[in-house]
C-alpha positions in Angstrom: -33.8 22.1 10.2 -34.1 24.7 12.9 -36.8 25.0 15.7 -39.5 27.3 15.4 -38.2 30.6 17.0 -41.0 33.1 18.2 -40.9 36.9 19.5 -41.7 37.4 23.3 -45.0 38.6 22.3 -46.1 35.5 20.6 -44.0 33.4 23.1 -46.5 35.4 25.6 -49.3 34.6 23.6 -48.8 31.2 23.5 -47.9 30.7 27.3 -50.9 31.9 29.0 -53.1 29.7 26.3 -54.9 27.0 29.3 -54.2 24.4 26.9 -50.9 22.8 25.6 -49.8 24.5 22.3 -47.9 21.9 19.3 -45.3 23.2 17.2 -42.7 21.4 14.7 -39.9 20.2 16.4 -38.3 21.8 13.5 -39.5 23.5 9.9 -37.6 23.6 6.8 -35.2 26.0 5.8 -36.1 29.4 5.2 -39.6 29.1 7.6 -40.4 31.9 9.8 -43.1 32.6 12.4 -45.2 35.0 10.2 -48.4 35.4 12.7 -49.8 33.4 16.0 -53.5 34.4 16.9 -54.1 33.0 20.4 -57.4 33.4 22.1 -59.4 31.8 25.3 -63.0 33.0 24.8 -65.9 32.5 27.3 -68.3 31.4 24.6 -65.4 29.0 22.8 -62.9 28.3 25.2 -59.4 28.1 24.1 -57.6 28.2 20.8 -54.3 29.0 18.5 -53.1 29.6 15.1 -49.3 29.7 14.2 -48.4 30.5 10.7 -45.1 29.5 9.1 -44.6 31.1 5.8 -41.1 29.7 3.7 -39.7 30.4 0.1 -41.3 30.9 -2.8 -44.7 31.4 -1.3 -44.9 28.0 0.7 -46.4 28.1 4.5 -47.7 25.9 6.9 -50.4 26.6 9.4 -50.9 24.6 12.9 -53.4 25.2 15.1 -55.7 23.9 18.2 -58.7 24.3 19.7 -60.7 23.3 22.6 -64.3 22.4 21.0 -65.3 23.3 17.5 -63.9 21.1 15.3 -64.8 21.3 11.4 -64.7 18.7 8.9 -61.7 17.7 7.2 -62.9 17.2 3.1 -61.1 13.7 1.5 -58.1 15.3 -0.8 -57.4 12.9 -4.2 -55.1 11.3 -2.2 -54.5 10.4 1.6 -51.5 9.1 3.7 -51.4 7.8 7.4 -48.4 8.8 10.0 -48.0 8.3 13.3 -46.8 10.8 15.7 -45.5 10.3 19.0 -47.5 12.5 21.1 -50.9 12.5 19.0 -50.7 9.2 17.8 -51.9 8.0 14.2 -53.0 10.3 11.8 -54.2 10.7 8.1 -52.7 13.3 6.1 -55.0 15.0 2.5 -53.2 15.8 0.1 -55.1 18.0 -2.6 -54.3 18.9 -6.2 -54.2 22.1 -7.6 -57.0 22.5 -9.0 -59.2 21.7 -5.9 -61.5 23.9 -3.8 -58.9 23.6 -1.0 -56.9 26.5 -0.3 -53.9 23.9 0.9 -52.1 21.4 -0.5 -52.2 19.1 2.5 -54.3 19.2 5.7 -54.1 16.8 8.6 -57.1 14.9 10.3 -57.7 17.0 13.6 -55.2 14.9 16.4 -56.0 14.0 20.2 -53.9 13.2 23.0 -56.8 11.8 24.7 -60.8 11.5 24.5 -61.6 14.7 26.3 -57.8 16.7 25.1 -57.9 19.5 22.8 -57.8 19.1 18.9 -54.5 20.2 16.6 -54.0 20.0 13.1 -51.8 21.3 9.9 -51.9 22.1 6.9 -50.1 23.7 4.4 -48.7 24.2 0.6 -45.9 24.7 -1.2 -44.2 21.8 0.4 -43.2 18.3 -0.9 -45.7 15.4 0.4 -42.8 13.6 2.5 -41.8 17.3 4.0 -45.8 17.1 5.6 -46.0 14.2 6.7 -42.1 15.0 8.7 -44.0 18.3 10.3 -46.9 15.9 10.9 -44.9 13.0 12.4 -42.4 15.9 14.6 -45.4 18.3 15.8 -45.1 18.0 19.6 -45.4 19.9 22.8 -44.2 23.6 22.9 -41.6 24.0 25.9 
């Protein structure tokens, strides 16, 4: 699975963000860098949105932020992973039929108590391909 490649406008984007940015260490074939919204407003403070869109319609969303933070709703089904960097984490899974616009969506992630937030979420993708992206997410070099 190859690492997530971006143009030097995003890479730009992404760099002068003053917080650290998580990406897939790698995404599944046929995943490309559709958008990346990057921002660091006065009334907000800092915050990204990468979006990864694959075959047949599938695409995954990871994003972070400084303050903010929304609820996460309980999906019909729920699975803990750990990842290396952000520690243990809960992955949703929703069905089809749900309010969600996802499939899966991850508990918002810390490195530490005062660290920014990141979390994915997705569709189109099998529950063990999540929680991989989940358990590889890590710093963007």
């Amino acid at each position: 699975m190859p690492a997530p490649s971006f143009s030097p406008v995003q890479d730009w984007q992404l760099r002068i963000l003053p917080m650290q940015v998580f990406v897939p260490a790698d995404l599944p074939e046929g995943f490309l860098v559709q958008s990346v919204v990057a921002e660091d407003s006065p009334d907000w403070g800092a915050s990204y949105q990468i979006v990864f869109e694959g075959p047949e319609g599938a695409e995954l969303t990871v994003q972070g932020t400084v303050s903010g933070v929304g609820d996460i709703f309980r999906g019909q089904s729920r699975q803990k992973f750990q990842n290396p960097w952000l520690g243990q984490g809960i992955m949703e899974f929703y069905e089809p039929d749900s309010e969600e616009p996802v499939d899966f969506r991850s508990h918002w992630l810390q490195t530490g108590p005062e660290a920014p937030f990141h979390n994915l979420s997705g569709k189109g993708l099998e529950p063990g391909q999540a929680l991989h992206l989940a358990e590889n997410l890590g710093p963007r070099q």
